[in-house]
C-alpha positions in Angstrom: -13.1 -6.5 12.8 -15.9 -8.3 15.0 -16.6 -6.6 18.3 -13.9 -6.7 21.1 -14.2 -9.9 23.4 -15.8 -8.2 27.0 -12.5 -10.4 28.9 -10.1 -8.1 26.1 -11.7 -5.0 27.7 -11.3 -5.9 31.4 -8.0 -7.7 31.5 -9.0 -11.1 31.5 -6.5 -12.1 29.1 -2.8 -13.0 27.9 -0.6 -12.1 24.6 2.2 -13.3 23.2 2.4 -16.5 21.7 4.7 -18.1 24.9 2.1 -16.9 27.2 -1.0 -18.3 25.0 0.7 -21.7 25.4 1.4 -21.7 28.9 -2.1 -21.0 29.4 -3.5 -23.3 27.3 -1.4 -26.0 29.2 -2.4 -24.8 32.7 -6.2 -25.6 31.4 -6.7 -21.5 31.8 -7.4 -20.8 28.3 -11.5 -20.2 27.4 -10.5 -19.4 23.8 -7.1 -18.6 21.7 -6.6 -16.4 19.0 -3.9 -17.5 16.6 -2.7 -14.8 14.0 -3.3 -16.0 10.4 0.2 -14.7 9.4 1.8 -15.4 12.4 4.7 -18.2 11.8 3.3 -21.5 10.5 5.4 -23.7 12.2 4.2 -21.7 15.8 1.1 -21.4 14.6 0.2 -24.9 13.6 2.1 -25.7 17.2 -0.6 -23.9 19.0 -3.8 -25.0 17.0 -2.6 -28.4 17.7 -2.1 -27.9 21.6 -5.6 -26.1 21.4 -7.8 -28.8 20.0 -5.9 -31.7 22.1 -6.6 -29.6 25.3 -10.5 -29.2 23.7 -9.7 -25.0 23.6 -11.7 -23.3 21.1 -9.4 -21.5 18.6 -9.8 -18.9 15.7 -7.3 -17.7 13.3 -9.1 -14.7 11.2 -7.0 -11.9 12.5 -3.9 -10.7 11.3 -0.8 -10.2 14.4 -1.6 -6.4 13.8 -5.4 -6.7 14.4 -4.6 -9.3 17.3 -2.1 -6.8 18.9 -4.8 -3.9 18.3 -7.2 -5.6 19.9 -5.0 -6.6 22.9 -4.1 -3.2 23.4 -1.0 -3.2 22.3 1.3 -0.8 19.9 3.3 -3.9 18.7 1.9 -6.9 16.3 0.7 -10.0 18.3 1.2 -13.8 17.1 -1.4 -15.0 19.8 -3.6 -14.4 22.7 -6.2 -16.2 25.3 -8.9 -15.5 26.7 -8.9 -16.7 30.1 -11.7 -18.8 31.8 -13.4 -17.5 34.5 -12.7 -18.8 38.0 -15.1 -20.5 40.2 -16.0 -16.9 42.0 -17.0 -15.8 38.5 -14.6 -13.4 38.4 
């Protein structure tokens, strides 16, 4: 697995695929994670959103690897990275 994003290790992020999308509508999202055995129909759903709303995207982890790196104990379909506001923080 690649190293952890530096937003995964201070919080700057959501998980869960309902989440992902309502960040990625709000215009929050910096970049999205989409499980590659997540649900295709949800999956595809969320790609789709991503490169209409110009959001970088990946889909090389797995839901356990995604849920591993988001610090969870449960599998994860999808996450975001959020973008930093205009204090930098």
């Amino acid at each position: 697995m690649e190293k952890t994003p530096f937003a995964f290790e201070k919080g700057g992020f959501c998980a869960g695929f309902n989440k992902t999308v309502k960040t990625v509508k709000s215009g929050r999202a910096a970049m999205v994670w989409a499980a590659s055995d997540a649900d295709a129909l949800h999956r595809n759903e969320l790609i789709r959103l991503c490169e209409t709303a110009e959001v970088p995207w990946e889909d090389s982890l797995t839901k356990k690897q995604l849920g591993k790196l988001c610090g969870l104990e449960v599998d994860c379909a999808a996450a975001a990275v959020f973008k930093k506001d205009k204090s930098g923080a």
